[in-house]
C-alpha positions in Angstrom: 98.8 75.5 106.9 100.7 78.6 105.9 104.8 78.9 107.7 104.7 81.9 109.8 106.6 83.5 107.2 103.8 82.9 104.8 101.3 83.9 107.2 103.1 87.1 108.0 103.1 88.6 104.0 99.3 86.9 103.4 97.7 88.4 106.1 95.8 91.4 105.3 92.0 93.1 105.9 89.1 91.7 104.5 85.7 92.9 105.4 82.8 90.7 104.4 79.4 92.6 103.9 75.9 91.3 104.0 72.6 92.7 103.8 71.4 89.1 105.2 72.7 86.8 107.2 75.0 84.4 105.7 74.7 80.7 106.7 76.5 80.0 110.4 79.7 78.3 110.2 80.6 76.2 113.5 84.2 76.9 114.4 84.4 76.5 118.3 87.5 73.9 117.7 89.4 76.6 115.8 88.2 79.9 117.8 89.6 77.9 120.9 93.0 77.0 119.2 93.5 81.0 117.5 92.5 81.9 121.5 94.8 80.1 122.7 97.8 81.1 120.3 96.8 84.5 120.9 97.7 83.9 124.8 101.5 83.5 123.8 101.8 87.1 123.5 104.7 88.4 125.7 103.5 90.8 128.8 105.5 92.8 130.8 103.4 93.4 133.9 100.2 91.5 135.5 97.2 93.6 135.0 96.4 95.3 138.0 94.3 93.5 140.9 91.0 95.5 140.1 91.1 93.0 137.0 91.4 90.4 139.2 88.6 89.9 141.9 88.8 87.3 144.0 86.4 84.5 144.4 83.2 85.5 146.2 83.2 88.9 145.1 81.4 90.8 142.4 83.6 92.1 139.5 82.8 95.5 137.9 79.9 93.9 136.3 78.4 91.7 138.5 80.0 88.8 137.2 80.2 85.6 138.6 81.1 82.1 138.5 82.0 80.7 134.8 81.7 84.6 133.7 84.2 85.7 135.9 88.0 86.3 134.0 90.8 86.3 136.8 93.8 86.0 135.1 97.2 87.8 135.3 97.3 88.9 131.4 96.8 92.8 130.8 94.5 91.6 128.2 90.8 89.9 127.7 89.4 88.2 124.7 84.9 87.7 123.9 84.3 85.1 121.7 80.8 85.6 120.0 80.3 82.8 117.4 78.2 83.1 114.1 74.6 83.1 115.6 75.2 85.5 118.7 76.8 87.3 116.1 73.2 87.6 113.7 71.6 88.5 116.9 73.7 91.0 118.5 73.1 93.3 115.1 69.6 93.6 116.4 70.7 95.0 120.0 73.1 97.3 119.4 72.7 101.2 118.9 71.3 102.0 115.4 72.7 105.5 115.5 76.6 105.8 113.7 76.0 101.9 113.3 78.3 102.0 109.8 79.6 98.8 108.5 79.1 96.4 112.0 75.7 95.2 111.2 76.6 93.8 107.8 79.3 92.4 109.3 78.1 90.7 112.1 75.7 89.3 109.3 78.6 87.7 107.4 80.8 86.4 110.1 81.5 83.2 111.4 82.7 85.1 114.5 83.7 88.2 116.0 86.8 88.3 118.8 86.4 91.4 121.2 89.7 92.2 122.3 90.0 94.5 125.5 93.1 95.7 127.3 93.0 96.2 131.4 94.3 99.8 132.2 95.9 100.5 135.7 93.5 102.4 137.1 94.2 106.3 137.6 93.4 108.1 141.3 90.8 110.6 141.1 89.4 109.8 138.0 86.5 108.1 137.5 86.6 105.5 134.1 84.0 106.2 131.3 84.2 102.9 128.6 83.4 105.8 126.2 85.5 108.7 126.3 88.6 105.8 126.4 90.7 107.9 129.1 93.3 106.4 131.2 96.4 107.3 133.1 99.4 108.1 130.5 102.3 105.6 132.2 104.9 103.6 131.0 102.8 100.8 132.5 99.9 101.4 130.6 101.9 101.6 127.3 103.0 98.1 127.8 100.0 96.8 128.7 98.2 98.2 125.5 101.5 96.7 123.5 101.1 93.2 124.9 97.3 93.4 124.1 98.2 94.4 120.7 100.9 91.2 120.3 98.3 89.1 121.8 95.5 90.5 118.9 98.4 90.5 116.1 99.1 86.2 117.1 95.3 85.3 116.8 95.1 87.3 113.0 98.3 85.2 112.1 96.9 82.6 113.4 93.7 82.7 111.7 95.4 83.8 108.3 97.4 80.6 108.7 94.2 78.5 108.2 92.7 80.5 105.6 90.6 82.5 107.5 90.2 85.8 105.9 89.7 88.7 109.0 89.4 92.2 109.7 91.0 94.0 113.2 88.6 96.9 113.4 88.4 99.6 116.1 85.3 98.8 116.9 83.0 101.4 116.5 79.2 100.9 118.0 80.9 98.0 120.0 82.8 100.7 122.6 79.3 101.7 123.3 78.5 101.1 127.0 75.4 99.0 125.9 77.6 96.6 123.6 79.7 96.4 126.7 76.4 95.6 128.9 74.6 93.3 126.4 77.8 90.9 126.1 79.2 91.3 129.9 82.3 93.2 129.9 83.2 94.9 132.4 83.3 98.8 131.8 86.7 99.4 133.1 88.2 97.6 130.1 89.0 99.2 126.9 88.3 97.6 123.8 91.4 97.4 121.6 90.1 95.8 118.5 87.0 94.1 117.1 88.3 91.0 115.4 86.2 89.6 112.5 86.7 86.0 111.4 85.0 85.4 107.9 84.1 82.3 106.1 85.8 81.0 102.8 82.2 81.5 100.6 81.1 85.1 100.0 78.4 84.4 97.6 75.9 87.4 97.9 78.4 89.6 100.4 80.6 92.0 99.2 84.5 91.6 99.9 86.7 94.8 100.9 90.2 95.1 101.4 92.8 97.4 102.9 93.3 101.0 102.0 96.6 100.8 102.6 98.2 97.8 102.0 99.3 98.6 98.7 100.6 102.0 100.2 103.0 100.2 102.2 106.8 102.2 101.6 109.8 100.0 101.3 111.8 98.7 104.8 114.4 101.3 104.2 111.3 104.2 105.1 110.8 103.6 108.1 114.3 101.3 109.5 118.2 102.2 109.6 121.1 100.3 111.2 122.5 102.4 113.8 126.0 103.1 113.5 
């Protein structure tokens, strides 16, 4: 396994495309150990109680029981392993679809990462349009999501799994959100793809940027 060091400079975006769907993987021991890792993110704040429904009561969704997520972090993570995967690319909305079918068709698993926004008087939430109350508060909450995404790809690159932290596209769409159980009043951060090691018969694409990247002196200075 990779130092974190190592981890840090190997980690980069790799999209694996498939026309068909690539043979499923089982990685539930691993998903649970990057999941867990991830949770090591600092946070700042609890989410905010709305986030948090006691037992007995039905959350935003209607969840229940073994569905229901309670806990304090400002962030919630999906699993959907390889076959959920190969069948949620036949649910989804085939309009502006782009690149997320193919890759639901190579991946051994995608990671839904949401953050829990404070919610904002007056204003009604729409999953969609991605509004929420501009507060220092918020800010936070998005930044600890972010650490908490940032731990699982470091993670993941650690063990040589190759990944890809998309924004998600079709997936933000109310009836993603519906078909896997998420509540509407999160946001989704990122869409984490987790590829397998073979890519026989998928085509393999990289970052745009990575080789754009400017020189520590850019973008740092010690203060003096």
């Amino acid at each position: 396994m990779l130092s974190t060091d190592a981890a840090i400079r190997e980690r980069k975006t790799c999209k694996l495309l498939s026309d068909r769907d690539l043979t499923v993987s089982d990685r539930a021991e691993t998903l649970q150990q990057l999941i867990e890792l991830a949770g090591m993110a600092p946070f700042h704040r609890p989410c905010d109680e709305c986030h948090r429904q006691p037992e007995g009561l039905d959350g935003p969704n209607g969840l229940d029981g073994p569905n229901r997520l309670d806990g304090i972090e400002p962030w919630r993570f999906y699993i959907v392993e390889a076959v959920l995967c190969r069948s949620l690319k036949q649910h989804l909305p085939q309009e502006n679809a782009g690149k997320i079918p193919a890759m639901l068709a190579a991946a051994d698993a995608l990671i839904l990462a949401t953050w829990l926004p404070n919610p904002q008087p007056g204003h009604m939430h729409s999953v969609e349009e991605f509004t929420f109350a501009p507060t220092l508060a918020n800010m936070e909450h998005i930044a600890a999501a972010s650490a908490a995404v940032q731990n699982l790809l470091l993670a993941a690159t650690a063990r040589g799994i190759a990944n890809y932290w998309s924004s998600g596209g079709v997936l933000r769409s109310a009836q993603a959100y519906t078909r896997l159980g998420i509540p509407l009043n999160q946001i989704l951060l990122g869409a984490i793809f987790l590829f397998p090691g073979e890519t026989e018969g998928a085509e393999v694409v990289g970052s745009k940027l990575r080789e754009h990247r400017t020189p520590s002196t850019r973008w740092s200075r010690h203060v003096t």
